[in-house]
C-alpha positions in Angstrom: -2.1 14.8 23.4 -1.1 11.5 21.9 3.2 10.7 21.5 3.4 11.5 17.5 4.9 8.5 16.2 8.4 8.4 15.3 10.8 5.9 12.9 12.7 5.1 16.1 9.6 3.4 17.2 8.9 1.4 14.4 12.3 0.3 14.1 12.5 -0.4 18.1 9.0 -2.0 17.8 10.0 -4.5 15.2 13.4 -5.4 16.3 11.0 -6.1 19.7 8.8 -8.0 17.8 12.0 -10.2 16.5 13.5 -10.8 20.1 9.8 -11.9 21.2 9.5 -8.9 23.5 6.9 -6.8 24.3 6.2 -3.5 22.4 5.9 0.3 24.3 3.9 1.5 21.2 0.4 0.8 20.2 1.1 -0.4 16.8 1.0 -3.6 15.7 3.1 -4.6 12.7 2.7 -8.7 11.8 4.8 -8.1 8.5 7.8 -6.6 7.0 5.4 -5.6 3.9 3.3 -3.6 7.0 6.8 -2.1 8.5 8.1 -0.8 5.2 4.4 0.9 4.3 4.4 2.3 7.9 7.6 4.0 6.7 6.9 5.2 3.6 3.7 6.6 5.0 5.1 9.1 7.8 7.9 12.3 7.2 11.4 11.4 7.7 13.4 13.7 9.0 16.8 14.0 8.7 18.4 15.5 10.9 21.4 14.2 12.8 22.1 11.8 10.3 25.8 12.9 10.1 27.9 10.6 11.1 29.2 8.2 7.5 28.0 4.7 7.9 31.6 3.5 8.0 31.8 5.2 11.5 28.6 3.9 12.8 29.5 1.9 16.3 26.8 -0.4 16.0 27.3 -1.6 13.1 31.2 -2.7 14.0 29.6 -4.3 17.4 27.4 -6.0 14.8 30.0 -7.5 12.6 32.1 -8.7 16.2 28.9 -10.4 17.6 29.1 -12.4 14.3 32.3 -12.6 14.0 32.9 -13.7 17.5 30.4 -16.8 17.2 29.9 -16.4 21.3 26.0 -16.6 21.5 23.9 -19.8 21.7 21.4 -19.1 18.6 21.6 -16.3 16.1 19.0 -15.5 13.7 18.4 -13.1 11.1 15.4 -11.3 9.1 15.6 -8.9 6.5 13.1 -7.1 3.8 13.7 -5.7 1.2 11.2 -3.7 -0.9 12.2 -3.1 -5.0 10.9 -0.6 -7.1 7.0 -1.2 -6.5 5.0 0.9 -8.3 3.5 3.2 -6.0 7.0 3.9 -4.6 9.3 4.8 -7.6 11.2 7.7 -5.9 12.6 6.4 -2.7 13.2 2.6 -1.2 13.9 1.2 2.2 15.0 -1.6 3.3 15.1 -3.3 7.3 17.8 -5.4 8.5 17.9 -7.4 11.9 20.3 -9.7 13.6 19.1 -11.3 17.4 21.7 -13.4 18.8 20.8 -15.1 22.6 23.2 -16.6 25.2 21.9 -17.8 28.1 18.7 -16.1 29.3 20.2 -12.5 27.8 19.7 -11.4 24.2 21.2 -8.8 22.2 19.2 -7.3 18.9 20.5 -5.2 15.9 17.8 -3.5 13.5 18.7 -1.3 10.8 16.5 0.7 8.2 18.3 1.6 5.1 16.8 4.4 3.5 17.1 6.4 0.1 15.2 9.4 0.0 15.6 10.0 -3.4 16.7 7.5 -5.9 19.0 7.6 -8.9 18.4 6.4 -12.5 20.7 3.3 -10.9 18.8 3.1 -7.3 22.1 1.4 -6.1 24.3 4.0 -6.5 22.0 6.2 -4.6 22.5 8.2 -1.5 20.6 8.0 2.1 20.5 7.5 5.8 20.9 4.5 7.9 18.7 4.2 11.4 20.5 1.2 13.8 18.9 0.4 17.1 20.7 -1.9 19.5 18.1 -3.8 22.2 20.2 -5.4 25.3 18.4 -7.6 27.4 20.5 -9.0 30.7 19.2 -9.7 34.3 15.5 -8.8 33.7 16.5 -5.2 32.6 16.5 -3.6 28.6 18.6 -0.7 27.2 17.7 0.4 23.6 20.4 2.8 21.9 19.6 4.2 18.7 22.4 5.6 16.3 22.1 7.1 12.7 24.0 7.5 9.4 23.9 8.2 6.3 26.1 7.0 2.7 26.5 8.8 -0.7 26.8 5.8 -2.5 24.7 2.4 -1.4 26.4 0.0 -3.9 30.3 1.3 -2.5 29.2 2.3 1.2 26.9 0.0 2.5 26.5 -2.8 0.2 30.2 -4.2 1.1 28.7 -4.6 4.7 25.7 -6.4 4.1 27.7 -8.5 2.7 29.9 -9.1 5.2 27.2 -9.9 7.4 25.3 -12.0 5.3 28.6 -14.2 5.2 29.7 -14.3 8.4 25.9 -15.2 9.6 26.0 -18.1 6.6 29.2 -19.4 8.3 27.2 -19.5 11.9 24.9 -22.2 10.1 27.8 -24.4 9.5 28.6 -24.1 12.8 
């Protein structure tokens, strides 16, 4: 019997596809358009998604990697899919950040997720997948964490942010 495919393996898939690294799954996803309709198509479930955003561990490590500007090349990718027709009720969106030092490279991927949107989609509630790919000496971890926000514009949106400034100020660098 075939594995059943899971949103952990899309997420780890793509983030793989970002770092230039080989995939464990059979799909092949050549867009973020193709990602977010893979989504959209399977069931999400949602459990374990407990923990508030604001207490997620990778996304602190995420900011500090930033922050700390100790990597040789960083680069970023993100997609973001608005209201489209044939998906009024819920919206996701993928972040991910690959930084590489030496021969090592370190990869954050996040889905952002709203299950069910709000007359004002921003102020919606929903889950947040992360996945964290480490690869050092010829050898790759993949951790995967989840949580979830009430409120997208006040919870997440200030991070984002964050990270979308402290990657600007890496160009300047």
């Amino acid at each position: 019997m075939p594995k059943r495919l899971t949103v952990e393996d899309i997420l780890s898939d793509e983030l793989k596809r970002e770092m230039n690294l080989d995939t464990d799954s059979f799909v092949v996803l050549d867009d973020w358009d193709s990602v977010l309709n893979s989504v959209y198509q399977m069931p999400i479930e949602y459990a374990g998604y407990t923990r508030k955003v604001s207490e997620m561990k990778l996304l602190k490590e995420m900011i500090d990697a930033l922050a700390s500007q100790n990597f040789d090349h960083v680069k970023r990718s993100e997609s973001r899919r608005k209201q489209l027709a044939q998906f009024t009720k819920t919206l996701s969106m993928y972040y991910n950040v690959v930084f590489t030092k030496g021969k090592g490279k370190l990869g954050y991927g996040a889905l952002i997720h709203f299950p069910k949107l709000r007359a004002n989609p921003d102020r919606s509630g929903g889950i947040v997948l992360a996945a964290k790919i480490v690869v050092s000496g010829g050898k790759r971890s993949t951790v995967f964490e989840r949580g979830k926000f009430d409120d997208f514009l006040m919870e997440v949106k200030p991070y984002i942010n964050l990270l979308g400034d402290l990657y600007r100020q890496t160009r300047k660098m």
